[in-house]
Biopython code that builds the backbone (N, CA, C, O; Angstrom):
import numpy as np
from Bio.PDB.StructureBuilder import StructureBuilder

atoms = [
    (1, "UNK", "N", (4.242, 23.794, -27.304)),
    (1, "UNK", "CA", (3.582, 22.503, -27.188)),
    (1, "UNK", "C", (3.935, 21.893, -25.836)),
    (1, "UNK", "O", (4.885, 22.244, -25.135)),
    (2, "UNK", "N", (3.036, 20.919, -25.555)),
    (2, "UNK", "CA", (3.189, 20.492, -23.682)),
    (2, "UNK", "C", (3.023, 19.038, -23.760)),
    (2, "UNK", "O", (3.177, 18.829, -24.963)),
    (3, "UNK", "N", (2.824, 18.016, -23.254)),
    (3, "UNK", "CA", (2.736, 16.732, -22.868)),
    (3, "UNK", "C", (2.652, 16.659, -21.310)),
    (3, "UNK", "O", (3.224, 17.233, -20.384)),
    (4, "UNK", "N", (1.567, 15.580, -21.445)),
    (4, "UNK", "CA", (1.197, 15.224, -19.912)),
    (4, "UNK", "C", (1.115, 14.000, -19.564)),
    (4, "UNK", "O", (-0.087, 13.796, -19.738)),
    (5, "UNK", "N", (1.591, 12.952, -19.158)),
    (5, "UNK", "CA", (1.170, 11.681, -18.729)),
    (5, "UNK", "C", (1.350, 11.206, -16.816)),
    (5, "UNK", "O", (2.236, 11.483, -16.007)),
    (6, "UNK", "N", (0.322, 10.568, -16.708)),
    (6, "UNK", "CA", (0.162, 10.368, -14.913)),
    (6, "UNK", "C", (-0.512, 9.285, -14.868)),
    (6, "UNK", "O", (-1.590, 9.032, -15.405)),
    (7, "UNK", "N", (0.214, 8.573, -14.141)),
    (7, "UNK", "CA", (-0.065, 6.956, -13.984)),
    (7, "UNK", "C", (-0.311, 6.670, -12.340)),
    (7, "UNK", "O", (0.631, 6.755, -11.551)),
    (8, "UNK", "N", (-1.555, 6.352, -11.945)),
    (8, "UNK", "CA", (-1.774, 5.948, -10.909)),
    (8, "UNK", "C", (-2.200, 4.774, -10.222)),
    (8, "UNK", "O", (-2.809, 3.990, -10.950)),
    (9, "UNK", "N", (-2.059, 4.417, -9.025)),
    (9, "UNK", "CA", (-2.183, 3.239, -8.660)),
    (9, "UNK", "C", (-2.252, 3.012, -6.862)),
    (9, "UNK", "O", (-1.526, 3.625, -6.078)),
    (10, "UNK", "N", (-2.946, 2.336, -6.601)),
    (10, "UNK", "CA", (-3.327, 2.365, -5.140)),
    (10, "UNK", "C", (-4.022, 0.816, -4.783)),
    (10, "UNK", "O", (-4.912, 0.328, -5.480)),
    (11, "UNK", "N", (-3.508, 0.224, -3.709)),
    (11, "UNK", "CA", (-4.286, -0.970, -3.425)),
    (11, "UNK", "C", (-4.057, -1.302, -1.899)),
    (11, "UNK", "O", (-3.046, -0.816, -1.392)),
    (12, "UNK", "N", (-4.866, -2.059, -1.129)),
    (12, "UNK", "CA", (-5.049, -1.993, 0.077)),
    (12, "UNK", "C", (-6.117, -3.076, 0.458)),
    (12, "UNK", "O", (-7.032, -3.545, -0.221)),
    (13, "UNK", "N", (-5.758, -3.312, 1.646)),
    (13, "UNK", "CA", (-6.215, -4.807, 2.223)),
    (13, "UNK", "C", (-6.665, -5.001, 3.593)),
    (13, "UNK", "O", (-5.889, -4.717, 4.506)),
    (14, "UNK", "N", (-7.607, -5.366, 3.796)),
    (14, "UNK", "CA", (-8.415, -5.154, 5.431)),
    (14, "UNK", "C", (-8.096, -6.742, 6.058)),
    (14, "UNK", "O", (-8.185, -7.880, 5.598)),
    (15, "UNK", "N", (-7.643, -6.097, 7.472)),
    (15, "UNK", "CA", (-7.412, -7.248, 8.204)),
    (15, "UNK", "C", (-8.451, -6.981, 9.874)),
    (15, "UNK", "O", (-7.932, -6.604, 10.924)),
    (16, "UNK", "N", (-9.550, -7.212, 9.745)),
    (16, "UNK", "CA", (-10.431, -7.264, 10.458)),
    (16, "UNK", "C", (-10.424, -5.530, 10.669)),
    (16, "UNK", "O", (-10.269, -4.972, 9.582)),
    (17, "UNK", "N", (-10.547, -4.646, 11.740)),
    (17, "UNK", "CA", (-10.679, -3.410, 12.155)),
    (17, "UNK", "C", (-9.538, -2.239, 11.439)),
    (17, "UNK", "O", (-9.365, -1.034, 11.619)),
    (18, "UNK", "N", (-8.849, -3.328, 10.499)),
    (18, "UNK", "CA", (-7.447, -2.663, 10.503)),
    (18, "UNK", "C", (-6.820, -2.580, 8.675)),
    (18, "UNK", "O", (-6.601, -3.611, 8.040)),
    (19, "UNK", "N", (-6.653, -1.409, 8.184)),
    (19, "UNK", "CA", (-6.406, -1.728, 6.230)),
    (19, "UNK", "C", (-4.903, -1.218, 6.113)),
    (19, "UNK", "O", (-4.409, -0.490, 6.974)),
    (20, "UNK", "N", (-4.456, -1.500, 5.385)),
    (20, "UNK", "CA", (-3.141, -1.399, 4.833)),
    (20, "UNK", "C", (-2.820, -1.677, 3.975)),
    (20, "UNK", "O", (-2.811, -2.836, 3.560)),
    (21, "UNK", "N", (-2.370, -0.525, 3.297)),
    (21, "UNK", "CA", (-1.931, -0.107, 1.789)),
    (21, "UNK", "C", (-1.465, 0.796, 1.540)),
    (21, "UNK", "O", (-1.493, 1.742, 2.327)),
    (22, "UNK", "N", (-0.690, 0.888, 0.031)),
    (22, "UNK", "CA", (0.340, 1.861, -0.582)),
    (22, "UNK", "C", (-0.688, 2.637, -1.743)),
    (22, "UNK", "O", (-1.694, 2.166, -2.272)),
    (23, "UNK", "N", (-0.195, 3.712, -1.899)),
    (23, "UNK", "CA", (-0.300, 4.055, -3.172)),
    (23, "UNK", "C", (1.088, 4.962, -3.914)),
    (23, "UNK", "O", (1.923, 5.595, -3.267)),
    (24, "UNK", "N", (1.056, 4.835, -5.214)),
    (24, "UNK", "CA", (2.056, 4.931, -5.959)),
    (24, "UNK", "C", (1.689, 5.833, -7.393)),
    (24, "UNK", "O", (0.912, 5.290, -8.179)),
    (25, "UNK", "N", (2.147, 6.985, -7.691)),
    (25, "UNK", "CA", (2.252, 8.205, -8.342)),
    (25, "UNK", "C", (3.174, 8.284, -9.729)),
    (25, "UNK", "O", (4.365, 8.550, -9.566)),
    (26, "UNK", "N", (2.779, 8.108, -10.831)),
    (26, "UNK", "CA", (4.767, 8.630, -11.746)),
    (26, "UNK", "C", (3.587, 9.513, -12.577)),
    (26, "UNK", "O", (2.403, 9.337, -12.865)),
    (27, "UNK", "N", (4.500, 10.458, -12.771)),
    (27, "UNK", "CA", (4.291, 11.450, -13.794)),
    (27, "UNK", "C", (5.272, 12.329, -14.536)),
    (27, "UNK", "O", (6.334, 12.767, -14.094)),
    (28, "UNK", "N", (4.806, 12.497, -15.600)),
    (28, "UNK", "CA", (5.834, 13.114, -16.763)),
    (28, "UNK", "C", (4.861, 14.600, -17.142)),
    (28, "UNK", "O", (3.668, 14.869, -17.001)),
    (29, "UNK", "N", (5.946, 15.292, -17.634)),
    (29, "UNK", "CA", (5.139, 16.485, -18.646)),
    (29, "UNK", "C", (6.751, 17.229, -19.288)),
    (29, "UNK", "O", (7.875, 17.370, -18.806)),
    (30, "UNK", "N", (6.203, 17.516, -20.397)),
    (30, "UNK", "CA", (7.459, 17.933, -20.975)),
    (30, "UNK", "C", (6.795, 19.134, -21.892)),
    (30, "UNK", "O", (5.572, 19.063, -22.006)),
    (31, "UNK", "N", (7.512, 20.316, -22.613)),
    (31, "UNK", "CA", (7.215, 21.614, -22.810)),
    (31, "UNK", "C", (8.230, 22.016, -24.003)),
    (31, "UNK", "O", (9.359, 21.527, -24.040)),
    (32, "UNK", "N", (7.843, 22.788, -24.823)),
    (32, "UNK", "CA", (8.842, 23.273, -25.874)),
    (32, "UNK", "C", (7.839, 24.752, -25.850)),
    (32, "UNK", "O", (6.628, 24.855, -25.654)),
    (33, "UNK", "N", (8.868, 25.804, -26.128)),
    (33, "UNK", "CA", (8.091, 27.101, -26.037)),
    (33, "UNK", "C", (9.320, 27.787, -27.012)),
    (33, "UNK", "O", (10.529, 27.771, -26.782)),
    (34, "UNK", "N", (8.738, 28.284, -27.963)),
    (34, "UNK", "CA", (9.803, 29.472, -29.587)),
    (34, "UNK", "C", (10.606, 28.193, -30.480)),
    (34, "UNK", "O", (10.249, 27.030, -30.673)),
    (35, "UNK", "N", (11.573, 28.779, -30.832)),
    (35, "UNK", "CA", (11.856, 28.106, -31.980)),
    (35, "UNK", "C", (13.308, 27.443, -31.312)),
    (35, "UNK", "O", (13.346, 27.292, -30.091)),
    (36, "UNK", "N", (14.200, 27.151, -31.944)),
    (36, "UNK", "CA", (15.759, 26.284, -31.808)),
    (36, "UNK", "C", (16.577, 27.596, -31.439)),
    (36, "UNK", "O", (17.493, 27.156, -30.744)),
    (37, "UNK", "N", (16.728, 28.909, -31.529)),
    (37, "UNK", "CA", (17.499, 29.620, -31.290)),
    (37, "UNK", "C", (17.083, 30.022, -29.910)),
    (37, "UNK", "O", (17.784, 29.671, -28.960)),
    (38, "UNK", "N", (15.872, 30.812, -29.700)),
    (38, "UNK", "CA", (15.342, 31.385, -28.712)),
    (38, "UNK", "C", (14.684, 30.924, -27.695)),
    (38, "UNK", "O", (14.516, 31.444, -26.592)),
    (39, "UNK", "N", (14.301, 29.889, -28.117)),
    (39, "UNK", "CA", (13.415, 28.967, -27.454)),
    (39, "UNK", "C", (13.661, 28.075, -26.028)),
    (39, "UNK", "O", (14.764, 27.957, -25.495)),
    (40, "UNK", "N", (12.587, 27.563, -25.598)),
    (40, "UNK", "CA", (13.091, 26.862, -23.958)),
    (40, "UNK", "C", (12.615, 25.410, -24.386)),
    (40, "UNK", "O", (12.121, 25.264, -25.504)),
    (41, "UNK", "N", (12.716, 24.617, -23.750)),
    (41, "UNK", "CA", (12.369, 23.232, -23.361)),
    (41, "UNK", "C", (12.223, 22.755, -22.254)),
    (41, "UNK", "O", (12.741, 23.449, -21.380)),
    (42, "UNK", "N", (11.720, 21.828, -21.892)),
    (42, "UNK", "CA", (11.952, 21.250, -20.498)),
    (42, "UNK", "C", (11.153, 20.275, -19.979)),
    (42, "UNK", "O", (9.936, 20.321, -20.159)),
    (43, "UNK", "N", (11.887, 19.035, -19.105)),
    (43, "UNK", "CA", (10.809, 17.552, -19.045)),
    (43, "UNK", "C", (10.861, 17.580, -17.589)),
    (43, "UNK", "O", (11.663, 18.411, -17.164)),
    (44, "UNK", "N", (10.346, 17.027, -16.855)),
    (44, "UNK", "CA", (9.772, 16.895, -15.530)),
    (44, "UNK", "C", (9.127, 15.227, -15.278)),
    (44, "UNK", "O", (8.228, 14.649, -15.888)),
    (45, "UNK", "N", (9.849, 14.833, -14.316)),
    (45, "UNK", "CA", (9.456, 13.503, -13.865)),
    (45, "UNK", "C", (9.317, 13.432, -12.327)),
    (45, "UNK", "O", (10.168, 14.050, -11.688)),
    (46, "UNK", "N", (8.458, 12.831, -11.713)),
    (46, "UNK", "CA", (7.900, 12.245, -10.295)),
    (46, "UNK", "C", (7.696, 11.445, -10.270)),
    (46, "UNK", "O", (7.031, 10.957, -11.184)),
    (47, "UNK", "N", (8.247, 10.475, -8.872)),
    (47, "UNK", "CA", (7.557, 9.201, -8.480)),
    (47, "UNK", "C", (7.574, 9.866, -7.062)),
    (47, "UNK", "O", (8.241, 10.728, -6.490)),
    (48, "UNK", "N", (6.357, 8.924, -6.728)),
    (48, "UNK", "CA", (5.945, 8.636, -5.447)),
    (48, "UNK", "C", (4.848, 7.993, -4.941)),
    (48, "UNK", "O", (3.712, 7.866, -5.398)),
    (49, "UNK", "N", (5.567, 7.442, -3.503)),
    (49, "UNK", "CA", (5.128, 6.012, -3.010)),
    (49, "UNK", "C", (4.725, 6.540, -1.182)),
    (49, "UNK", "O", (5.571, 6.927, -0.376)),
    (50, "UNK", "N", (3.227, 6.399, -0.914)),
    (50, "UNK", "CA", (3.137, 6.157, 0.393)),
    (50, "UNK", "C", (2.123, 5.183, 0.252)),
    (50, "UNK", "O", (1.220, 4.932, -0.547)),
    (51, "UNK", "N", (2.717, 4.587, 1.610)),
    (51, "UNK", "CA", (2.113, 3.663, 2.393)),
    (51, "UNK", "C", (1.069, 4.173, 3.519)),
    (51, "UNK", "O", (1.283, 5.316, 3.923)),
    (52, "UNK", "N", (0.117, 3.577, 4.005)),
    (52, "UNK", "CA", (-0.539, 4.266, 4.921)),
    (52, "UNK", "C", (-1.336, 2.876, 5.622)),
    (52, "UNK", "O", (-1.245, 1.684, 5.329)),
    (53, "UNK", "N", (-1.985, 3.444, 6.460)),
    (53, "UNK", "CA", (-2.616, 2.311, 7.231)),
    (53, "UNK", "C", (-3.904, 3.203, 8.412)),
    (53, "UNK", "O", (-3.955, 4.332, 8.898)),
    (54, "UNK", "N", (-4.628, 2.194, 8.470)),
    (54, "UNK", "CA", (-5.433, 2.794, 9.290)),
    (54, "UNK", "C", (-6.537, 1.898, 10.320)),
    (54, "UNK", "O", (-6.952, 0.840, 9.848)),
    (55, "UNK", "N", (-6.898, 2.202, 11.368)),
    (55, "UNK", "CA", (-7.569, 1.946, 12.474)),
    (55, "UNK", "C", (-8.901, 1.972, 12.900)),
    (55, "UNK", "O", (-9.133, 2.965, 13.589)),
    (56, "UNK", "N", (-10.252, 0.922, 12.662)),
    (56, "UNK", "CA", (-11.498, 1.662, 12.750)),
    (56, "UNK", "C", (-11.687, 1.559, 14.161)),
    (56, "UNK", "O", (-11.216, 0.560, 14.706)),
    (57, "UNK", "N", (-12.350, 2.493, 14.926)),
    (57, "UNK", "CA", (-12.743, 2.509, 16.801)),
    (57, "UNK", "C", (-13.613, 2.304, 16.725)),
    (57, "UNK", "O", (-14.066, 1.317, 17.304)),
    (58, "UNK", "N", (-14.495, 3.231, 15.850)),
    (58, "UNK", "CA", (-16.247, 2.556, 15.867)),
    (58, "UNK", "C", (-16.812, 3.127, 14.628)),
    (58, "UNK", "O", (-16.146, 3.970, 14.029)),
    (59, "UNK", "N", (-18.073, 2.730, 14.133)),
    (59, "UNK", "CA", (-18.227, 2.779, 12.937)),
    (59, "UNK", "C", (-18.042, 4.194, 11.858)),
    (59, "UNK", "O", (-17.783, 4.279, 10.657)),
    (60, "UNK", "N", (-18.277, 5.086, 12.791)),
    (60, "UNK", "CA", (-17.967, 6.652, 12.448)),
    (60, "UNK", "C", (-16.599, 7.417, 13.091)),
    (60, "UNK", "O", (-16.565, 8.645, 13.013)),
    (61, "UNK", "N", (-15.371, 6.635, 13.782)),
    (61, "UNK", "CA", (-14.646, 7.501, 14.168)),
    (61, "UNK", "C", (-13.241, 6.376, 13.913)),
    (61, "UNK", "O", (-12.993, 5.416, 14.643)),
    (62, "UNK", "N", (-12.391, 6.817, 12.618)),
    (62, "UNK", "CA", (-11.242, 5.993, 12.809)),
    (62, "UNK", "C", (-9.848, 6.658, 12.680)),
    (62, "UNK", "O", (-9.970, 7.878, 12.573)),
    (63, "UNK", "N", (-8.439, 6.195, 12.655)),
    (63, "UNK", "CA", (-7.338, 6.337, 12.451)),
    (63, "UNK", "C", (-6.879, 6.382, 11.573)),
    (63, "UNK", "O", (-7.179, 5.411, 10.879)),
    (64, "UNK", "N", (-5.877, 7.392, 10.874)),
    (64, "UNK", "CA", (-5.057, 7.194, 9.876)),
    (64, "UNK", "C", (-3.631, 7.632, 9.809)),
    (64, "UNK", "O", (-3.401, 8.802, 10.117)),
    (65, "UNK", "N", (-2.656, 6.873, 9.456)),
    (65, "UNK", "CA", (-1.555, 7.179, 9.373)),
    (65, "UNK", "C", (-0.848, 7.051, 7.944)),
    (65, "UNK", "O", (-0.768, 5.934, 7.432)),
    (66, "UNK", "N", (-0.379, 8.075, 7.352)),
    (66, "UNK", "CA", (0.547, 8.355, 6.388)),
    (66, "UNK", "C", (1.994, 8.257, 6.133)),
    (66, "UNK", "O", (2.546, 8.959, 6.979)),
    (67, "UNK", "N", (2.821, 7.735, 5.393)),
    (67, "UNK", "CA", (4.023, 8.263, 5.408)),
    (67, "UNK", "C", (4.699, 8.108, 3.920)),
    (67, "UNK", "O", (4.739, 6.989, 3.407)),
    (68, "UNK", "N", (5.179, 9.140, 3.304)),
    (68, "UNK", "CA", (5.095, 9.558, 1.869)),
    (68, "UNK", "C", (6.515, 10.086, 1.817)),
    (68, "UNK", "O", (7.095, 10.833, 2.605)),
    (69, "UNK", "N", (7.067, 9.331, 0.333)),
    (69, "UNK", "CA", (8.223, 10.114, -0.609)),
    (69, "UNK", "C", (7.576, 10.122, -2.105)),
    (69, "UNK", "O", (6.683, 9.542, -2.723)),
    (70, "UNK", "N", (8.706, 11.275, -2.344)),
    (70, "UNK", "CA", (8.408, 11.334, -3.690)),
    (70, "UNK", "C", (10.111, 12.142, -4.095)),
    (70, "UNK", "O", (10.883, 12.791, -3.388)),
    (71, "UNK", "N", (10.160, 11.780, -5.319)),
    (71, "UNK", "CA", (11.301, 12.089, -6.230)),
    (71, "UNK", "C", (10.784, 13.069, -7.238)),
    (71, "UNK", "O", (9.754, 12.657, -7.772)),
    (72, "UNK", "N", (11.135, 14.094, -7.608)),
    (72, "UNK", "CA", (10.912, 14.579, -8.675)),
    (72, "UNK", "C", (12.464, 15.006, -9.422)),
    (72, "UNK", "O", (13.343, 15.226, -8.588)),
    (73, "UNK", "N", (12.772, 15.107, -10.486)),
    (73, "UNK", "CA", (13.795, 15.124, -11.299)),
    (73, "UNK", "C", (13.297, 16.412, -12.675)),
    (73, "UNK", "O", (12.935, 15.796, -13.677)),
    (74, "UNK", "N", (13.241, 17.673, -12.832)),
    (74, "UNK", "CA", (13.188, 18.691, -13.632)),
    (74, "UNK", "C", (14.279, 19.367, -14.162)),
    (74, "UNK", "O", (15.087, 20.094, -13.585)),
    (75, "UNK", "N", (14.180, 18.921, -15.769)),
    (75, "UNK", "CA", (15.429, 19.046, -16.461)),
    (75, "UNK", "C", (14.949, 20.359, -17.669)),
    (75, "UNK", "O", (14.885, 20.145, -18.880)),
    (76, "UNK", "N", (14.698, 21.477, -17.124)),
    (76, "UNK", "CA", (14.578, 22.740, -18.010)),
    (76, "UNK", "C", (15.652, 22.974, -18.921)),
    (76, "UNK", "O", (16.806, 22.928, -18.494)),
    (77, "UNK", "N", (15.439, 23.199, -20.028)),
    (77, "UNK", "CA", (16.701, 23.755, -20.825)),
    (77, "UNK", "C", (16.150, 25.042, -21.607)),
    (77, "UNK", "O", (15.258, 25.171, -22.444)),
    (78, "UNK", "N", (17.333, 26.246, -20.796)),
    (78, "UNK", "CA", (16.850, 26.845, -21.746)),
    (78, "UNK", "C", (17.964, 27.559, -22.555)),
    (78, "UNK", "O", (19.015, 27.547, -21.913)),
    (79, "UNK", "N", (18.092, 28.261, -23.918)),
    (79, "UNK", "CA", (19.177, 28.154, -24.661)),
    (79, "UNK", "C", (20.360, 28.925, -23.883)),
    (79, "UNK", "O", (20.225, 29.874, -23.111)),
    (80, "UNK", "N", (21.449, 28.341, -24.241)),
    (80, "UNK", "CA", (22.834, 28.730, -23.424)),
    (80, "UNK", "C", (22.749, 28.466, -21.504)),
    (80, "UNK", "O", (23.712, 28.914, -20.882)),
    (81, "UNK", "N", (21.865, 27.917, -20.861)),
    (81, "UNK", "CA", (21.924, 27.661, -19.884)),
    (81, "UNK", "C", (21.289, 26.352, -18.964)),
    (81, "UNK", "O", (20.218, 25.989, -19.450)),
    (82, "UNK", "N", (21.576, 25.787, -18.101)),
    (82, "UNK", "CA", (21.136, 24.152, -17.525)),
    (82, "UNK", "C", (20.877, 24.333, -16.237)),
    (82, "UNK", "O", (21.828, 24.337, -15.455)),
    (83, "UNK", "N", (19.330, 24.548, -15.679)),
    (83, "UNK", "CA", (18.763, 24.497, -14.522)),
    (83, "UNK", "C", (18.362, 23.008, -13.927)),
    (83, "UNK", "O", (17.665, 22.891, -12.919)),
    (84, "UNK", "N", (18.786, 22.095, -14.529)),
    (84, "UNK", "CA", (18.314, 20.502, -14.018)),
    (84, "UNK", "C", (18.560, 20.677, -12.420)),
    (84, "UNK", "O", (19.377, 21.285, -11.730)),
    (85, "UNK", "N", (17.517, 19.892, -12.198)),
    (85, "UNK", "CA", (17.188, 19.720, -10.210)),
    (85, "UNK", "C", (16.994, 18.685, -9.992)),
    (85, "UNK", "O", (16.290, 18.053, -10.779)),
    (86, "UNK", "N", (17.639, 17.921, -8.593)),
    (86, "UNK", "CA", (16.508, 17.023, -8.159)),
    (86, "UNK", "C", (15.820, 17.326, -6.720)),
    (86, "UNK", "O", (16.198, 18.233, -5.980)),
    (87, "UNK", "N", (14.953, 16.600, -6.486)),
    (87, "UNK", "CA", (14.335, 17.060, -5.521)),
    (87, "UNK", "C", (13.729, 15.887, -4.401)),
    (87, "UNK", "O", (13.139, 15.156, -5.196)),
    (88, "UNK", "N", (13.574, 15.440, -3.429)),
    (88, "UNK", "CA", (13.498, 14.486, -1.992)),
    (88, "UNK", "C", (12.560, 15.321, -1.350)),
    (88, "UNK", "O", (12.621, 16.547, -1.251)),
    (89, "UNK", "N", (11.646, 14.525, -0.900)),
    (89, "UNK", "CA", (10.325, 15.085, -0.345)),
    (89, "UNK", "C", (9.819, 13.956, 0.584)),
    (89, "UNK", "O", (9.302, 12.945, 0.108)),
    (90, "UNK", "N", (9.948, 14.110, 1.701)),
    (90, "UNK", "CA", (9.425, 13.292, 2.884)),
    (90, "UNK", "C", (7.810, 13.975, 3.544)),
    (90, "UNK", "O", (7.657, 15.141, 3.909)),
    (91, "UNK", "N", (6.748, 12.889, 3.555)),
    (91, "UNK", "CA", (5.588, 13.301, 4.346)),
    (91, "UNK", "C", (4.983, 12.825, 5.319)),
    (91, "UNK", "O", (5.346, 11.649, 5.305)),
    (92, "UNK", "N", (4.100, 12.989, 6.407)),
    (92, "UNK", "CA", (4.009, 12.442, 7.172)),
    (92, "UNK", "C", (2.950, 12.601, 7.689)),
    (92, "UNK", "O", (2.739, 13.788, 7.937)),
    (93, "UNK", "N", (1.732, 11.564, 8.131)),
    (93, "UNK", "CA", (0.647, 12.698, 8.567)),
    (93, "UNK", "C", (0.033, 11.578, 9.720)),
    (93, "UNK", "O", (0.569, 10.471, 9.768)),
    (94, "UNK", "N", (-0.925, 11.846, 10.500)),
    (94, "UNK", "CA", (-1.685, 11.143, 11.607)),
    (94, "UNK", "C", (-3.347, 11.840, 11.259)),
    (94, "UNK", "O", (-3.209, 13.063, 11.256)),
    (95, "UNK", "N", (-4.546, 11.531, 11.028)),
    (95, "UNK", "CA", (-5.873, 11.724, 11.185)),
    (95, "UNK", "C", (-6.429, 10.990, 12.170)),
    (95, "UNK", "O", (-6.130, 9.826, 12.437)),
    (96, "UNK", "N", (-7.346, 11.749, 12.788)),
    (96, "UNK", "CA", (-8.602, 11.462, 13.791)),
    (96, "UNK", "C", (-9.823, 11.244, 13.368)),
    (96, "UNK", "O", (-10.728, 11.033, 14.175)),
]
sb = StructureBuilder()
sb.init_structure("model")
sb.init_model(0)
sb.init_chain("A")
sb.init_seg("    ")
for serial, (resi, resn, name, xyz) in enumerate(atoms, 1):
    if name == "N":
        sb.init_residue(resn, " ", resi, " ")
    sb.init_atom(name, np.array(xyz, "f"), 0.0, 1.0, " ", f" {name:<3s}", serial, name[0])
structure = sb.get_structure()
């Protein structure tokens, strides 16, 4: 059996030629696979948050800039052993 939940969200605001805004990511999913002896488990969580902003030059040619984290936290269990992780993820981007 599996579970999925993803919650999204994004908002942004124009200041004449020029918008700026975040958007923001959480998600879950969690997993059970065999029975209590043999069997695995395991839950998985993410957040993440970029901000971005961008530049219009003329009506067909503008700017964009990115810059993005995210957390993810994956806590597998599987019997007799503990793979839990976390994980830091930096992004970064420029468009033409």
């Amino acid at each position: 059996a599996w579970s999925l939940i993803s919650i999204n969200h994004r908002g942004d605001k124009r200041f004449g030629d020029f918008f700026v805004g975040v958007s923001t990511t959480y998600a879950y999913t969690e997993t059970e696979i065999g029975g209590t002896i043999l069997g695995s488990q395991g839950d998985t969580h993410s957040i993440n948050v970029t901000p971005y902003v961008a530049f219009i030059i003329t009506k067909n040619f503008f700017v964009t800039a990115i810059s993005g984290y995210t957390y993810g936290r994956s806590e597998p269990d599987v019997t007799g052993f503990n793979f839990d992780s976390d994980i830091d993820e930096y992004t970064s981007g420029l468009t033409l």
